[in-house]
C-alpha positions as CSV (number, residue, x, y, z in Angstrom):
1,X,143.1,73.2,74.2
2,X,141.8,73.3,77.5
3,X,141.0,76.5,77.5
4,X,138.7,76.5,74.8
5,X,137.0,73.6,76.7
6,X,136.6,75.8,79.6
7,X,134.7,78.3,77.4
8,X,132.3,75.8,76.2
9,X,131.3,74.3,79.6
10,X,130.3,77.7,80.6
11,X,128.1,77.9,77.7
12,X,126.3,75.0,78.2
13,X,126.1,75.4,81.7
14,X,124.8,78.6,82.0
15,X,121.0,79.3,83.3
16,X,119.5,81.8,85.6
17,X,117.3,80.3,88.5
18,X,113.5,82.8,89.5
19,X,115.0,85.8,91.3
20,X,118.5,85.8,90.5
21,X,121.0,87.1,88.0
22,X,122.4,85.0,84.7
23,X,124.7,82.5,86.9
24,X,127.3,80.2,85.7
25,X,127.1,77.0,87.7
26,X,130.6,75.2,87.0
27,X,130.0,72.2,88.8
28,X,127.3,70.7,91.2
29,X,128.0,67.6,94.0
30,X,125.8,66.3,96.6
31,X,124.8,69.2,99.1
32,X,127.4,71.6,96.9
33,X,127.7,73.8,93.8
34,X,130.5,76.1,92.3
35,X,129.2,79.0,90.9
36,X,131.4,80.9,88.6
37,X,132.7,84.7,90.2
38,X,131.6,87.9,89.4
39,X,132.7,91.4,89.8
40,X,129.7,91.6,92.7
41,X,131.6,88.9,94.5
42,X,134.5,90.4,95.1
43,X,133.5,92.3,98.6
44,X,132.4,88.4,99.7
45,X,135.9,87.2,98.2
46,X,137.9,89.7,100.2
47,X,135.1,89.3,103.6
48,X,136.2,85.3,103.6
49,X,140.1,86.1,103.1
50,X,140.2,88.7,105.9
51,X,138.1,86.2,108.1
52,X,140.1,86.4,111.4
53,X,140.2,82.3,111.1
54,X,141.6,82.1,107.7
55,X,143.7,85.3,107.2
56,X,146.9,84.0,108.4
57,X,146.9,81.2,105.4
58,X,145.9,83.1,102.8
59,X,147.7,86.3,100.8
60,X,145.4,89.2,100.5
61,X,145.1,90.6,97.6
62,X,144.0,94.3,96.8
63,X,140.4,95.0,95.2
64,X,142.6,95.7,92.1
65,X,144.2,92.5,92.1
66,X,140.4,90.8,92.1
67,X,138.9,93.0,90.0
68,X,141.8,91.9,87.6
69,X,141.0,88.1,88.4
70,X,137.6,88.2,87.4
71,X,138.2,90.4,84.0
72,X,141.2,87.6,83.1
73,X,140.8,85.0,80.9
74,X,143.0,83.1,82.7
75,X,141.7,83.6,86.3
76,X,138.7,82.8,87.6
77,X,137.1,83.4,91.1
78,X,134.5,80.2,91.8
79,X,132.1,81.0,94.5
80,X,130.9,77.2,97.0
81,X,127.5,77.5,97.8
82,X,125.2,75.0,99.3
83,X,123.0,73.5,96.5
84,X,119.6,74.0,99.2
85,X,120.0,77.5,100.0
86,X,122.6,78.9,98.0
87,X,124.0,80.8,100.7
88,X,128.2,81.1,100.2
89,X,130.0,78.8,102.4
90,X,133.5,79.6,100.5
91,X,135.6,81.2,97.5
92,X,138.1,79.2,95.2
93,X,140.7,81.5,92.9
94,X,141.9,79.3,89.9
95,X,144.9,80.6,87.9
96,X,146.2,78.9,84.4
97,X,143.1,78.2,82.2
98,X,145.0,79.5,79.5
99,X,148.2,77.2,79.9
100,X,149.0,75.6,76.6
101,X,150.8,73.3,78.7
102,X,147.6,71.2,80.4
103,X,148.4,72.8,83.9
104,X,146.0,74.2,86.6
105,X,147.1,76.2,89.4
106,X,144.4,76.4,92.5
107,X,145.8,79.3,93.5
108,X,142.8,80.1,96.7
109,X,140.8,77.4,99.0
110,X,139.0,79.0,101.1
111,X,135.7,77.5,102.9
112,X,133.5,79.3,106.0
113,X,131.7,76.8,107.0
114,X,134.6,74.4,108.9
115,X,133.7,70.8,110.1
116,X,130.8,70.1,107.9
117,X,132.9,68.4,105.3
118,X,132.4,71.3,102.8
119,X,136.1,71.4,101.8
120,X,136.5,67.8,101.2
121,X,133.6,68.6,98.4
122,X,134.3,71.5,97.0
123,X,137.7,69.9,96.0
124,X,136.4,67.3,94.7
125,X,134.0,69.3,92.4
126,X,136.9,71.2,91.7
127,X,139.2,68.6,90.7
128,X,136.6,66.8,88.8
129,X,136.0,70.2,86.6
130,X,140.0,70.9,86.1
131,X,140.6,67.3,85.0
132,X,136.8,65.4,83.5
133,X,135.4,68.9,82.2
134,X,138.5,71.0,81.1
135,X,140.8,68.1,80.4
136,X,143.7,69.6,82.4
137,X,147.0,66.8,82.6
138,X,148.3,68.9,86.1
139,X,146.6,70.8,89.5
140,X,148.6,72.2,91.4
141,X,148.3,74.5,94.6
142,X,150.8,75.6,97.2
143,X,150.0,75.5,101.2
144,X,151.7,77.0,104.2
145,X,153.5,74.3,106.0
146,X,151.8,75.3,108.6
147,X,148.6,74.9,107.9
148,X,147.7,71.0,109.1
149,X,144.2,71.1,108.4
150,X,144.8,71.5,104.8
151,X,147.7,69.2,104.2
152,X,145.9,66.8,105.5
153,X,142.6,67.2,103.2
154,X,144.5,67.9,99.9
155,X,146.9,64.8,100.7
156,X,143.8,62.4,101.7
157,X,143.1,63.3,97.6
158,X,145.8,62.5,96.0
159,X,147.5,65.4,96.0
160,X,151.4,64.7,96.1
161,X,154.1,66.9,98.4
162,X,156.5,67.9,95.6
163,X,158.8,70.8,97.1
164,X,159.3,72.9,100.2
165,X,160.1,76.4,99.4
166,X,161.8,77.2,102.4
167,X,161.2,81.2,103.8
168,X,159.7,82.0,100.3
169,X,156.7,84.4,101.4
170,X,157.4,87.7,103.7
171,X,154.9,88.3,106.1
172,X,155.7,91.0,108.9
173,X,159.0,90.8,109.6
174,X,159.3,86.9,109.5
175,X,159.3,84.7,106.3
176,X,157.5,81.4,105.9
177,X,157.3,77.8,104.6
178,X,155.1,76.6,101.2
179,X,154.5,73.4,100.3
180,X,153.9,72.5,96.7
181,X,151.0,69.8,96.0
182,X,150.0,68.8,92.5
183,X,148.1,65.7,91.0
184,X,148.6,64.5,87.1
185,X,145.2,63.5,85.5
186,X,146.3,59.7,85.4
187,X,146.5,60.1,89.2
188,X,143.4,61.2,89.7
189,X,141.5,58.8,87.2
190,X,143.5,56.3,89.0
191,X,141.5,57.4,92.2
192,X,138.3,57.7,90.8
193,X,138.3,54.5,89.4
194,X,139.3,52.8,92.8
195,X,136.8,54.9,94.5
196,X,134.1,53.6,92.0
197,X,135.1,50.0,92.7
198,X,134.5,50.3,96.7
């Protein structure tokens, strides 16, 4: 099951680097890495959701809410840094690592840093965990349909426009839009293997 896969990788790639903490680095790229979340991460998790520029996409959630995401076996909060510094440049919130079904929800995107291409990475490092590592058939996320910027990057991957669930989310006194986006494994090998061949 993919879940059980999900508790190996974090066995074997756990380490702790000179002057930090036992870290669980879930997946490294170029200039990025994804650092599994912690209870200490959840002030920085709730500091980059109630960031001025991304608090109208994103639902925030109480401290009990995170503090329940990070004890769950089926949640878990991954934390971008930047492989040279390791300063925190953005949180991801992943939901469904304990679906029998093969499906993974990526349920928070949320990067600091904009223009410097860090989004376009950390998906992929995401994507390539949920689908190479874990063996996930499904990722999914949902958007607001207002939200350009992100439509934009998750469709430039792959990600497919499924449904439109019209006035779904209260907010204030108005409702609003969410798009569904998933991609099936076969997609995204499909993609990979292209990209290989260019």
């Amino acid at each position: 099951a993919a879940s059980d896969v999900y508790k190996r990788q974090v066995k074997i790639i756990s380490f702790r680097k000179k002057g930090e903490k036992n870290v669980h680095i879930i997946k490294e790229g170029p200039r990025l890495r994804l650092r599994e979340g912690t209870a200490a991460d959840i002030d920085y998790v709730a500091a980059v959701d109630g960031a001025p520029e991304n608090a109208a996409f994103v639902t925030q959630d109480t401290r009990e809410i995170r503090e329940k995401n990070v004890a769950s076996p089926d949640t878990k909060y991954l934390i971008v840094e930047r492989r040279d510094t390791g300063e925190a440049v953005g949180a991801f919130l992943v939901a469904g690592l304990t679906n029998p079904d093969g499906e993974i929800e990526w349920r928070r995107i949320v990067i600091t840093a904009k223009g410097k291409g860090y989004g376009r990475e950390g998906m992929e490092l995401l994507m390539a965990w949920s689908f190479d590592d874990l063996g996930f058939h499904r990722g999914w996320l949902d958007c607001k349909d207002y939200n350009e910027r992100a439509l934009h990057l998750y469709e430039s991957l792959g990600l497919k426009r499924e449904a439109l669930l019209r006035e779904t989310l209260r907010v204030g006194d108005h409702y609003e839009n969410l798009v569904i986006l998933a991609i099936l494994d076969r997609e995204y090998r499909a993609r990979q293997k292209e990209k290989n061949l260019s």
